[in-house]
BADOFI-518943 format. One record per residue: residue in three letters; x, y, z of N, C-alpha, C, O in turn. Coordinates in steps of 0.02 Angstrom, whole numbers, padded with zeros to 5 digits, always signed. Layout:
BEGIN
ALAXYZXYZXYZXYZ ...
This chain:
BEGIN
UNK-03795+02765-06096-03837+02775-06155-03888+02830-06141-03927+02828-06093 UNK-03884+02882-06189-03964+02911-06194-04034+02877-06156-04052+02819-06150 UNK-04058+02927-06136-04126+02888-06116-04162+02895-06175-04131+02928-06217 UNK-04239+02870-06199-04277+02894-06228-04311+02958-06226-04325+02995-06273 UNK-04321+02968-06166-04336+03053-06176-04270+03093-06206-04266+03151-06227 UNK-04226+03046-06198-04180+03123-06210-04159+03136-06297-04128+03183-06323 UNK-04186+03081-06324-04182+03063-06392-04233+03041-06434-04232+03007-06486 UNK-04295+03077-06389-04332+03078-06440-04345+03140-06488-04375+03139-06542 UNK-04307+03211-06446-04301+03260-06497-04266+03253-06555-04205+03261-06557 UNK-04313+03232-06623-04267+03217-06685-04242+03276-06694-04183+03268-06710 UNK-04263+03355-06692-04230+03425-06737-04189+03416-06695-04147+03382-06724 UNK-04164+03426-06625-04108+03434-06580-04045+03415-06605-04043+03356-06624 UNK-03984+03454-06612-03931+03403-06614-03913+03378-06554-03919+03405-06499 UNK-03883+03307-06572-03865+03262-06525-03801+03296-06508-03771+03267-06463 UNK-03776+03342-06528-03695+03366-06479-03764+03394-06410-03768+03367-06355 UNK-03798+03437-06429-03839+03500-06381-03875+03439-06322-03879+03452-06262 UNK-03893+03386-06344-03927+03333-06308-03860+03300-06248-03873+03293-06188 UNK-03806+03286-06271-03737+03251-06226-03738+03321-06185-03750+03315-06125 UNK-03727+03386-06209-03699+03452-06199-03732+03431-06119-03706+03420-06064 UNK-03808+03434-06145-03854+03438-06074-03859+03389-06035-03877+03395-05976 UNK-03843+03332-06064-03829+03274-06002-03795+03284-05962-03803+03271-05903 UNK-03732+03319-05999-03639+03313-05963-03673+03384-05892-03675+03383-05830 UNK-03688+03424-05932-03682+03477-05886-03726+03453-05813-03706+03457-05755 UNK-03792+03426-05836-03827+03398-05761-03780+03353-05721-03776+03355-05660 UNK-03753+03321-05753-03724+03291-05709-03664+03322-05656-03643+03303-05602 UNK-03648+03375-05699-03593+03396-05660-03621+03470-05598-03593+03498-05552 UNK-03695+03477-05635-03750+03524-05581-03758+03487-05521-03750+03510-05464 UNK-03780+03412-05541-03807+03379-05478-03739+03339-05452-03762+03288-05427 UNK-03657+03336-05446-03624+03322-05413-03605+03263-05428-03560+03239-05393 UNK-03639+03208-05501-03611+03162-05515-03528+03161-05543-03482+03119-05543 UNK-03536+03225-05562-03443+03223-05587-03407+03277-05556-03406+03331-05585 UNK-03377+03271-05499-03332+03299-05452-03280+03350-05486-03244+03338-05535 UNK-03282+03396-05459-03211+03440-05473-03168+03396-05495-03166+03347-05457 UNK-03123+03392-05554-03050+03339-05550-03100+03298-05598-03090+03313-05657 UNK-03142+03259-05591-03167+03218-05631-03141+03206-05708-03181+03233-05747 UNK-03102+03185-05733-03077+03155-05807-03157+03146-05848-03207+03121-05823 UNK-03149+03178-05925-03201+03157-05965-03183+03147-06037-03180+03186-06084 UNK-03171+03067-06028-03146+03055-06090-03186+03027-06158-03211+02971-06154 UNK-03192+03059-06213-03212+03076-06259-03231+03016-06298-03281+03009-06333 UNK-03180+02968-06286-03194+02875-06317-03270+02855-06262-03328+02844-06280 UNK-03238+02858-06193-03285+02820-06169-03346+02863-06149-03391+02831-06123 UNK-03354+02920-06156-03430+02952-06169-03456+02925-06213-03510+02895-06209 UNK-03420+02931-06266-03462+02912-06350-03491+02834-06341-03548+02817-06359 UNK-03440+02787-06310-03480+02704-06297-03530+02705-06242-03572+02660-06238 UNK-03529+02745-06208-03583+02762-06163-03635+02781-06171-03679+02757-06135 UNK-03656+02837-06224-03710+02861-06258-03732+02838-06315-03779+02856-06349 UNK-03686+02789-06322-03703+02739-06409-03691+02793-06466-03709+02774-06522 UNK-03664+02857-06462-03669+02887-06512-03602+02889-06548-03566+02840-06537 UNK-03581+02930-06585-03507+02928-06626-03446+02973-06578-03457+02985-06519 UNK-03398+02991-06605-03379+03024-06549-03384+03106-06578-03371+03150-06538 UNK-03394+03116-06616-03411+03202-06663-03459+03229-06600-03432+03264-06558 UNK-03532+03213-06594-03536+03234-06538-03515+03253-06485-03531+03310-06471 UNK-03476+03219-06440-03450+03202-06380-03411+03249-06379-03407+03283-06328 UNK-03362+03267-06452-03324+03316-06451-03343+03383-06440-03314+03423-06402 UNK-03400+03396-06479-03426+03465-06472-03457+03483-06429-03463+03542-06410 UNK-03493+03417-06398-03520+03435-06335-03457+03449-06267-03468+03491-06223 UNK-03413+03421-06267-03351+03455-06226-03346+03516-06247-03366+03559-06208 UNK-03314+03541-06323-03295+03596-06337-03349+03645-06310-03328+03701-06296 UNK-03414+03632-06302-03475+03697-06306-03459+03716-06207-03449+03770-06179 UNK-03462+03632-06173-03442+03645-06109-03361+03688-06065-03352+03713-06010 UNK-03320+03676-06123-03262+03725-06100-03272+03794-06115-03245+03839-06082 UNK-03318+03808-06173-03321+03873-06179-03365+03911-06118-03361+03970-06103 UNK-03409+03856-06086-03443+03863-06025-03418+03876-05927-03438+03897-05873 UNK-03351+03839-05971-03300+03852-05907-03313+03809-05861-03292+03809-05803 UNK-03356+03761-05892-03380+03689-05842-03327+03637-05835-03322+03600-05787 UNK-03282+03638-05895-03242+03580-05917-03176+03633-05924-03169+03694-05934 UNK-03129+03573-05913-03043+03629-05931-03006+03571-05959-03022+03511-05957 UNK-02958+03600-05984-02904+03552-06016-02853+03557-05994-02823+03611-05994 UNK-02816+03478-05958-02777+03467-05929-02737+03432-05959-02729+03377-05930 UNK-02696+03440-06022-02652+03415-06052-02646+03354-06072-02695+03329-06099 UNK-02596+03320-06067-02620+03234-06056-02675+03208-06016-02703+03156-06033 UNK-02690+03239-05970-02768+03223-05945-02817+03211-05989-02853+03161-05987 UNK-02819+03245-06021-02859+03266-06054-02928+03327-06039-02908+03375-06006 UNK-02990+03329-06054-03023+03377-06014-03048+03326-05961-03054+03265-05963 UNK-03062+03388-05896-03075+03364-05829-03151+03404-05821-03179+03422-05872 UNK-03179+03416-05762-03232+03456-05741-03175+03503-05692-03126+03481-05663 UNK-03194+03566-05694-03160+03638-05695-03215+03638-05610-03273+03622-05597 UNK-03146+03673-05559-03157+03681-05494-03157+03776-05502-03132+03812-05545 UNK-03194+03790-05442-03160+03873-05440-03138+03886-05382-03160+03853-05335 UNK-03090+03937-05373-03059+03956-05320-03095+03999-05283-03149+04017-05307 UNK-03075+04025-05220-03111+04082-05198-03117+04133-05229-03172+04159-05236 UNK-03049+04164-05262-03052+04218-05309-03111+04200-05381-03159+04230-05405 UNK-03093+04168-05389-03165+04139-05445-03224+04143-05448-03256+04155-05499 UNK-03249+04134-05387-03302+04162-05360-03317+04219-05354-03369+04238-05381 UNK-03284+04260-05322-03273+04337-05296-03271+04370-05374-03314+04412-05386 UNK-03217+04351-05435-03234+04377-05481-03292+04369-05537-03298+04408-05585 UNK-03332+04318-05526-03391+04282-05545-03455+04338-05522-03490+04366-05564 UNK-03462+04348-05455-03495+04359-05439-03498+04461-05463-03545+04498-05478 UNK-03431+04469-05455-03421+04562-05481-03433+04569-05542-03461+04621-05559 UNK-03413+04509-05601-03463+04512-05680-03537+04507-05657-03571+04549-05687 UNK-03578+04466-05607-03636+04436-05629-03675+04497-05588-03735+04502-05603 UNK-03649+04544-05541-03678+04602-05503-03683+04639-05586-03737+04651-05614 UNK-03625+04651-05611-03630+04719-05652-03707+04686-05708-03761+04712-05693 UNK-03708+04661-05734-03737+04638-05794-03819+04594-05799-03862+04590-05844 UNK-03812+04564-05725-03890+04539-05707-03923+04592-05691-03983+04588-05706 UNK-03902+04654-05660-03926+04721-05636-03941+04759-05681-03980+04806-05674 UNK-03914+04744-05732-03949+04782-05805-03979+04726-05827-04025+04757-05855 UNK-03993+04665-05838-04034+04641-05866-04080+04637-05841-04124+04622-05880 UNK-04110+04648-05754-04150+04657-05734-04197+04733-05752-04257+04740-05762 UNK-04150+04776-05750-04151+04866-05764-04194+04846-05836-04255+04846-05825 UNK-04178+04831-05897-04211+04808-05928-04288+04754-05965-04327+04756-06013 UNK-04275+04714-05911-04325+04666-05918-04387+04704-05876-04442+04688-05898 UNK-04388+04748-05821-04432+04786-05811-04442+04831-05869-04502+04824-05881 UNK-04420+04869-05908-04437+04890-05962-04474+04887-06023-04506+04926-06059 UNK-04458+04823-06022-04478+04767-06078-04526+04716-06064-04576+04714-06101 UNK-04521+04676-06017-04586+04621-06011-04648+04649-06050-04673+04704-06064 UNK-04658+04586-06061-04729+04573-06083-04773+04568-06043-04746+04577-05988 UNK-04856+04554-06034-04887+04515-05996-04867+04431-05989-04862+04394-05940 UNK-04859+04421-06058-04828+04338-06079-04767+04310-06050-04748+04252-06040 UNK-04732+04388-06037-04666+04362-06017-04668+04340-05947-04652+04288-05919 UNK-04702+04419-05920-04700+04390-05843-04740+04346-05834-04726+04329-05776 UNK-04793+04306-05855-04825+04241-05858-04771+04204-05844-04770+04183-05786 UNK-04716+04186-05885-04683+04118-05890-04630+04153-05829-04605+04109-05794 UNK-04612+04208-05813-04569+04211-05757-04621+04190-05684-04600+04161-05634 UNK-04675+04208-05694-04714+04169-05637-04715+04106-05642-04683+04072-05601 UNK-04747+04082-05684-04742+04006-05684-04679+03974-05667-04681+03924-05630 UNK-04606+04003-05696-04549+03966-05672-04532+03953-05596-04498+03909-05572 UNK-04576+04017-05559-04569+04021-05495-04610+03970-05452-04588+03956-05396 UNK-04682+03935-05481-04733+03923-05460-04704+03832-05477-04715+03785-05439 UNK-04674+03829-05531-04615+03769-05543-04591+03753-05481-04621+03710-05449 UNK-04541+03780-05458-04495+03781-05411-04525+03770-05362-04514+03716-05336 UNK-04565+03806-05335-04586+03780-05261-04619+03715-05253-04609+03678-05205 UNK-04668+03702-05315-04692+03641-05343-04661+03576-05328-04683+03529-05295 UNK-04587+03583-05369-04535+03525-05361-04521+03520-05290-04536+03472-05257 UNK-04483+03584-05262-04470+03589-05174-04514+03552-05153-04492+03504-05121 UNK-04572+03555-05157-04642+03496-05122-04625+03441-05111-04607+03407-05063 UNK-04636+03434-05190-04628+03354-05192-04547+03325-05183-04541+03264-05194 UNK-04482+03365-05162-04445+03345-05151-04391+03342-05186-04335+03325-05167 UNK-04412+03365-05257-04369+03363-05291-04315+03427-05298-04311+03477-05332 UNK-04279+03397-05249-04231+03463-05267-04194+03505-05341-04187+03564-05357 UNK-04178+03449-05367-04129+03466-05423-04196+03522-05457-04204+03583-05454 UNK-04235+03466-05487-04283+03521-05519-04315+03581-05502-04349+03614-05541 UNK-04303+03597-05433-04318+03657-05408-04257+03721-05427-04268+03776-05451 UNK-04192+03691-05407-04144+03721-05442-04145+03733-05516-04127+03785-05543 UNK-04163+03690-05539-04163+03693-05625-04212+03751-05646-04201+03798-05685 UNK-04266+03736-05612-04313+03818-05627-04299+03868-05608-04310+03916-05645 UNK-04265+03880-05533-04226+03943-05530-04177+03978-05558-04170+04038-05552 UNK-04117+03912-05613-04095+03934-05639-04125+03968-05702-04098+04017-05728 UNK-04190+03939-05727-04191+03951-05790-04235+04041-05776-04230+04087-05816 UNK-04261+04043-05733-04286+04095-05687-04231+04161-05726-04247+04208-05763 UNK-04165+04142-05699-04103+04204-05697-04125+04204-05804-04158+04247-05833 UNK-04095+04150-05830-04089+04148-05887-04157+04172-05935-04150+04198-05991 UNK-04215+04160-05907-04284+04211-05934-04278+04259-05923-04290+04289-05975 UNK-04257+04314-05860-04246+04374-05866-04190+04415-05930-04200+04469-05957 UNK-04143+04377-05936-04094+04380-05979-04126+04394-06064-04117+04439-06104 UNK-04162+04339-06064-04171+04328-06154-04253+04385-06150-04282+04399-06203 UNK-04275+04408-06090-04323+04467-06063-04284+04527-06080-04305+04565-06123 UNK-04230+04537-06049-04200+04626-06067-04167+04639-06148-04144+04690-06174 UNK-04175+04571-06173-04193+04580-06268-04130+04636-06276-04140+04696-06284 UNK-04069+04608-06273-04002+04672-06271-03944+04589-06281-03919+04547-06245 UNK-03948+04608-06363-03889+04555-06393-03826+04539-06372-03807+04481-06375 UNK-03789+04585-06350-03716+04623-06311-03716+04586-06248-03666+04558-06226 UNK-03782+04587-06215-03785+04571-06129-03789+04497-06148-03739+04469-06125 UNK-03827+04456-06180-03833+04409-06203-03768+04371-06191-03754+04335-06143 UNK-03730+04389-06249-03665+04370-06273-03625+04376-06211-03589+04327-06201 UNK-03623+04414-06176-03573+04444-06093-03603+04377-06046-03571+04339-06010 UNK-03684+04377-06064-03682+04298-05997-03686+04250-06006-03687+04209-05960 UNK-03690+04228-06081-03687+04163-06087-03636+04134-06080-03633+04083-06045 UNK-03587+04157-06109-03533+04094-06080-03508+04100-06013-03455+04069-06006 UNK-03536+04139-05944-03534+04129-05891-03586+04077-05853-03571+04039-05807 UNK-03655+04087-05887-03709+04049-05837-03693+03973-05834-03739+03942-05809 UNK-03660+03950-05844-03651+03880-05816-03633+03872-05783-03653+03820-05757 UNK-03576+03911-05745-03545+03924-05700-03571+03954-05638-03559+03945-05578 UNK-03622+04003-05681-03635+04026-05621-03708+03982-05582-03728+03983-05524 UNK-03732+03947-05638-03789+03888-05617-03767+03858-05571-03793+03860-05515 UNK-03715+03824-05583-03658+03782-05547-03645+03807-05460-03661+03787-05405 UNK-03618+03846-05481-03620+03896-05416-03682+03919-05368-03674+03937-05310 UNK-03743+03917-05401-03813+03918-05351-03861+03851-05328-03911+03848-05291 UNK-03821+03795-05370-03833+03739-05353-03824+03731-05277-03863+03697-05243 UNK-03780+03760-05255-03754+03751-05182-03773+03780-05115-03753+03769-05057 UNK-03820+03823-05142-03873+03865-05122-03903+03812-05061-03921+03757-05082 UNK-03909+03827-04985-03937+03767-04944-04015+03788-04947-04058+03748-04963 UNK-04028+03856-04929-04102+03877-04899-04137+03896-04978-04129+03949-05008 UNK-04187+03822-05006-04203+03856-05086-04293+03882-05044-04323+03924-05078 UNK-04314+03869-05007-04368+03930-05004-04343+03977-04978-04347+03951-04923 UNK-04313+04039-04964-04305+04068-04949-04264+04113-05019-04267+04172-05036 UNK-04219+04042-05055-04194+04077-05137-04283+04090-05170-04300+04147-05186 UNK-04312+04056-05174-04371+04057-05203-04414+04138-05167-04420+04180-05211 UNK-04430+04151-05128-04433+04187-05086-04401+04280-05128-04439+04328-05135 UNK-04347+04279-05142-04304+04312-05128-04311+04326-05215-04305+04385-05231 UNK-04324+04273-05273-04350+04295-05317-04433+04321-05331-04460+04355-05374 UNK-04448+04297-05289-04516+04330-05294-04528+04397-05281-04568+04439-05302 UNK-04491+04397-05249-04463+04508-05258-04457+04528-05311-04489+04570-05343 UNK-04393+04484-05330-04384+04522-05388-04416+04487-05445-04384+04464-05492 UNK-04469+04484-05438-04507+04450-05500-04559+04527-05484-04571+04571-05525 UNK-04574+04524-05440-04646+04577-05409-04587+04649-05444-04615+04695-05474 UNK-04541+04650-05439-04490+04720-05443-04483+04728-05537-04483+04778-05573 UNK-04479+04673-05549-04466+04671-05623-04557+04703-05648-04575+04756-05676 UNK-04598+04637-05621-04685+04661-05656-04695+04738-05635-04732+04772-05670 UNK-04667+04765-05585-04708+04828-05574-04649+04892-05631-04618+04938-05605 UNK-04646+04878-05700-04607+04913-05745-04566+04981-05729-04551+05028-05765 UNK-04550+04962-05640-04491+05006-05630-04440+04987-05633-04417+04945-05595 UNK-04402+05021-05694-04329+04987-05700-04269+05015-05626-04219+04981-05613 UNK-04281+05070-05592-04229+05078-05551-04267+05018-05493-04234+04972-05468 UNK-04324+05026-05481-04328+04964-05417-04335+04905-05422-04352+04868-05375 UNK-04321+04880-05502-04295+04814-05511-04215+04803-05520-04191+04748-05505 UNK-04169+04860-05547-04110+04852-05513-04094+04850-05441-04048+04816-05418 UNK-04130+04883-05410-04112+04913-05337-04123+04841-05302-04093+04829-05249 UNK-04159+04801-05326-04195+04715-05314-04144+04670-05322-04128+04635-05274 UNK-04108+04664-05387-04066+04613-05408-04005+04654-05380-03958+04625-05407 UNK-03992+04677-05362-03914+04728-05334-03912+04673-05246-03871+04636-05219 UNK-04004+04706-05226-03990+04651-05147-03975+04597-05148-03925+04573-05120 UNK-04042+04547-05205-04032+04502-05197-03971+04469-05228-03972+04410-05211 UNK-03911+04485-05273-03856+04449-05277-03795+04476-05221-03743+04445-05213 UNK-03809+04529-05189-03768+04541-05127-03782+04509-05084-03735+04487-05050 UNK-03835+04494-05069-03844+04422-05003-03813+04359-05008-03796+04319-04964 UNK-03807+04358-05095-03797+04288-05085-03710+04279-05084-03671+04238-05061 UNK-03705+04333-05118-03616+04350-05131-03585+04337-05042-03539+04304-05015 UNK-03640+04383-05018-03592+04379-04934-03609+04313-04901-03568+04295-04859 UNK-03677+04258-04915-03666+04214-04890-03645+04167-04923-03646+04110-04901 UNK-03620+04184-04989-03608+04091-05009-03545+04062-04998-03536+04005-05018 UNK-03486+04102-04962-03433+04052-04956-03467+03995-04906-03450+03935-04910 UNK-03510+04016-04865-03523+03980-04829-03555+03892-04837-03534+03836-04823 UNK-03605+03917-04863-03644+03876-04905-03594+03835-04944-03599+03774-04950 UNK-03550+03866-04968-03523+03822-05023-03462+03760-04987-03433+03709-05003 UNK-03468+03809-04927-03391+03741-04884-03439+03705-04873-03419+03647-04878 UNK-03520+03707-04853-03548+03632-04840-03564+03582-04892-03583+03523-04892 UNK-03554+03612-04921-03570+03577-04995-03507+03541-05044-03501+03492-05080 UNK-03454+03610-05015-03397+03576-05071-03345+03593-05066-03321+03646-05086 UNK-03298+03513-05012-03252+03549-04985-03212+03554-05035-03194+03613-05033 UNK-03186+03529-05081-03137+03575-05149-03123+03613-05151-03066+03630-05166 UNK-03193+03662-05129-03181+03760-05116-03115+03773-05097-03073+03800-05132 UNK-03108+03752-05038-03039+03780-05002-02965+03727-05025-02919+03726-04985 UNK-02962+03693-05079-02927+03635-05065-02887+03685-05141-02910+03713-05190 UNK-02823+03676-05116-02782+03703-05196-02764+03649-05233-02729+03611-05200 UNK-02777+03628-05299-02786+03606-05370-02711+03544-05366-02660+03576-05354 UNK-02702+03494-05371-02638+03466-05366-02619+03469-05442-02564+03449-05461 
């Protein structure tokens, strides 16, 4: 069932409310690569109808979080090595201009809330909370994004960032991720657009060369081929 916080947003639709349950769960490792998600027993689970449940799958396959496995029905969606490797050659080309941009563009207001998301994160790291430290870093990538104010780029990452959230979840060293945006937070505020690309170019090449690593401690699936 819904919690109460998660339903007390009356304007929200309740597909966008399941949408965001389903996906945390599958951020924080409750639903495994392979995992079956069937559409009856979500809906008795959340007390809601199943119209939701549906669209909230459909919004998650377009996310590439969820796949459809025929008589399976939909599952939670694994990636391969190549998946990664090609994940990461879209998210070089296009975060590098949205960074190139968001130096351009920020506000004072903006970079306010890109500080604060940062000042989030280490916050949660404190007190331990991991997930939510992740959750602000992700939303970190995704403020720069709706920052370089370019409809086209928009449209090119949204239906990747879940995936690629997904994928930095696995991230072991988060002060040092934290760390590593604070560059490019300092690269973005100082309204040079070439040395805030030149910023997000390093910092997603570091992580490109270390995350197979990271990711076998985290998830052996990585290397396991699909039965």
């Amino acid at each position: 069932m819904l919690t109460a916080e998660e339903t007390q947003d009356k304007d929200r639709p309740l597909r966008e409310t399941v949408r965001d349950t389903l996906r945390t769960r599958i951020f924080e490792g409750h639903y495994a690569p392979g995992t079956r998600l069937v559409e009856r027993d979500l809906a008795a689970e959340f007390s809601v109808s199943r119209l939701p449940v549906r669209e909230a799958l459909r919004m998650l396959r377009q996310e590439g979080l969820i796949s459809d496995r025929g008589a399976r029905g939909a599952e939670v969606s694994s990636l391969s090595p190549k998946d990664v490797e090609d994940l990461f050659d879209v998210r070089q080309s296009l975060e590098v201009l949205a960074c190139r941009l968001a130096a351009k563009r920020a506000t004072t207001e903006d970079l306010a809330y890109l500080e604060g998301l940062l000042d989030n994160a280490e916050a949660f790291l404190a007190k331990g909370s991991v997930m939510e430290a992740h959750r602000a870093n992700s939303e970190f990538h995704d403020a720069i994004t709706a920052i370089a104010d370019n409809n086209f780029l928009k449209s090119a990452l949204e239906p990747l960032q879940g995936r690629m959230h997904w994928l930095f979840r696995h991230v072991s060293d988060l002060p040092e991720l934290i760390r590593e945006h604070r560059e490019l937070y300092a690269a973005i505020a100082s309204g040079d657009p070439d040395k805030a690309a030149a910023q997000s170019a390093s910092h997603i090449g570091k992580y490109r060369d270390q995350f197979p690593e990271d990711f076998q401690k985290t998830e052996p699936e990585f290397h396991r081929k699909r039965k």
